[in-house]
C-alpha positions as CSV (number, residue, x, y, z in Angstrom):
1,X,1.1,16.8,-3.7
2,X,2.5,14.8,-6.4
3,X,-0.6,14.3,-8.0
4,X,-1.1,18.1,-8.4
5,X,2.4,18.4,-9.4
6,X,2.1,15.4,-12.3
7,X,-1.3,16.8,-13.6
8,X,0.5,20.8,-13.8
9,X,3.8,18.7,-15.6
10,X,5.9,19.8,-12.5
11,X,8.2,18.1,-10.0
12,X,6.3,18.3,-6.1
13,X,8.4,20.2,-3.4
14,X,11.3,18.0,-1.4
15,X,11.1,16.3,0.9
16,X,8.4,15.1,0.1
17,X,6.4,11.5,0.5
18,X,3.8,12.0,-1.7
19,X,2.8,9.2,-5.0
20,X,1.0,10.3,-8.0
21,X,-1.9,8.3,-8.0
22,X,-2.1,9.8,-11.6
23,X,-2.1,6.2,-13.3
24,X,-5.3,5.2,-11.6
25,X,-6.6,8.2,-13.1
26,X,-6.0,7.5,-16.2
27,X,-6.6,3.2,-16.1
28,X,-2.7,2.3,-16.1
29,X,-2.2,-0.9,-14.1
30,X,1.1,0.1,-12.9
31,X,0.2,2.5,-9.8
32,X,2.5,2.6,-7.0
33,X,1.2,2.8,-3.5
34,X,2.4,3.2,0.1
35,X,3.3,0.8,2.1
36,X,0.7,2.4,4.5
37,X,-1.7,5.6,4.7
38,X,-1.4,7.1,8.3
39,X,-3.0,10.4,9.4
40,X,-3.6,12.4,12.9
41,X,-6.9,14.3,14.0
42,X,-5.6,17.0,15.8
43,X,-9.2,19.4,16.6
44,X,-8.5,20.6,20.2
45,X,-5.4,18.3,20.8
46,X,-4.1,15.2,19.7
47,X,-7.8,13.2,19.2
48,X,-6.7,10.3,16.9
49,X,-4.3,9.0,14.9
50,X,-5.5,6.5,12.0
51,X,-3.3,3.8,9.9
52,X,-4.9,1.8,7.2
53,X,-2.2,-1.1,5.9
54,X,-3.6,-3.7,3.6
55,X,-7.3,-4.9,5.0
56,X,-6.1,-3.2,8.6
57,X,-7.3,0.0,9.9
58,X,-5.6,0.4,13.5
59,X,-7.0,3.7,15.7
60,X,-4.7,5.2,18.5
61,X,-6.9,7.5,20.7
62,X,-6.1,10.2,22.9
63,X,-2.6,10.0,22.9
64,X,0.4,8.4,21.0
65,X,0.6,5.1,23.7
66,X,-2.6,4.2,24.2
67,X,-3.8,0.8,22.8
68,X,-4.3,0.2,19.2
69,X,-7.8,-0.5,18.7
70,X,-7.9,-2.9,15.4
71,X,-10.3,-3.3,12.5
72,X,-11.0,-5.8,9.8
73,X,-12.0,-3.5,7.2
74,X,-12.5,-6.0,4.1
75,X,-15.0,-8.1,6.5
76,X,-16.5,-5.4,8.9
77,X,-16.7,-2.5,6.3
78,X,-18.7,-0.8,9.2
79,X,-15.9,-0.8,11.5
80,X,-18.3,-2.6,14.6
81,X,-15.6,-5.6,15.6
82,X,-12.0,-4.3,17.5
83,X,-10.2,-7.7,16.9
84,X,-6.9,-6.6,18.2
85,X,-7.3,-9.0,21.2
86,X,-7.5,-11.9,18.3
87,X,-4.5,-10.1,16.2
88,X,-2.2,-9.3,18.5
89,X,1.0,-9.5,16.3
90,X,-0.9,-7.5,13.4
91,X,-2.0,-4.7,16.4
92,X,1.6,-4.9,17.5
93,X,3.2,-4.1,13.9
94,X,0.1,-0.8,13.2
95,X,1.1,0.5,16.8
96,X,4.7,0.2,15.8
97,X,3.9,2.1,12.5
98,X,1.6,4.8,13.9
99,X,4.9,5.5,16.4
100,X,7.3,5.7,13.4
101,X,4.7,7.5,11.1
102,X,4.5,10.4,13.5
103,X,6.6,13.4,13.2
104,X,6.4,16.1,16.3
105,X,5.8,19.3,15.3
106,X,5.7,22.7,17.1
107,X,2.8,24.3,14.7
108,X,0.6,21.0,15.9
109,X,2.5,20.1,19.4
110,X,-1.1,18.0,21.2
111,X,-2.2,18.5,24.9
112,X,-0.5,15.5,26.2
113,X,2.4,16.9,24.8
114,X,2.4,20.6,26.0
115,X,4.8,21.9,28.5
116,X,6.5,18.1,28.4
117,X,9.9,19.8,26.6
């Protein structure tokens, strides 16, 4: 959002999270970024929910408390190795994340969640 807002010389909607990644566009060395990028899958139900921080890409399946399955993406590009079991502090801060990253909402309430309220 505020990428499309910077490029049309507006301000993006508030609240909003959103960075302009505007000066990679454009070759400036002084992007900002995230301090993660988290998203959900939510076809059918809740199916996934995905958090890439630094070289880590940590996967919660099926529902919001299952286990963290962890990946080493700058040395297993093809995502082939879950080394959570040899990163447990590392799996223990992504699950922490992809809890705190996750905001319930009625228009996308999952099937582990139904009928819980």
């Amino acid at each position: 959002m505020a990428t499309a807002a910077e490029l049309a010389g507006t301000k993006p909607p508030t609240p909003n999270d959103s960075i302009s990644f505007v000066p990679t566009l454009i070759g400036k060395a002084s992007q900002k970024s995230h301090e993660f990028l988290y998203w959900e899958f939510h076809e059918g139900g809740f199916k996934q929910a995905a958090l890439y921080r630094s070289r880590w890409k940590g996967i919660r399946s099926s529902g919001p408390n299952e286990p963290v399955v962890l990946y080493d993406v700058t040395n297993d590009i093809g995502e082939k190795t879950n080394v959570a079991k040899a990163q447990p502090e590392i799996a223990e801060t992504i699950g922490t994340y992809l809890k705190s990253a996750r905001t319930a909402s009625p228009e996308w309430e999952p099937k582990w969640q139904a009928g819980s309220r």
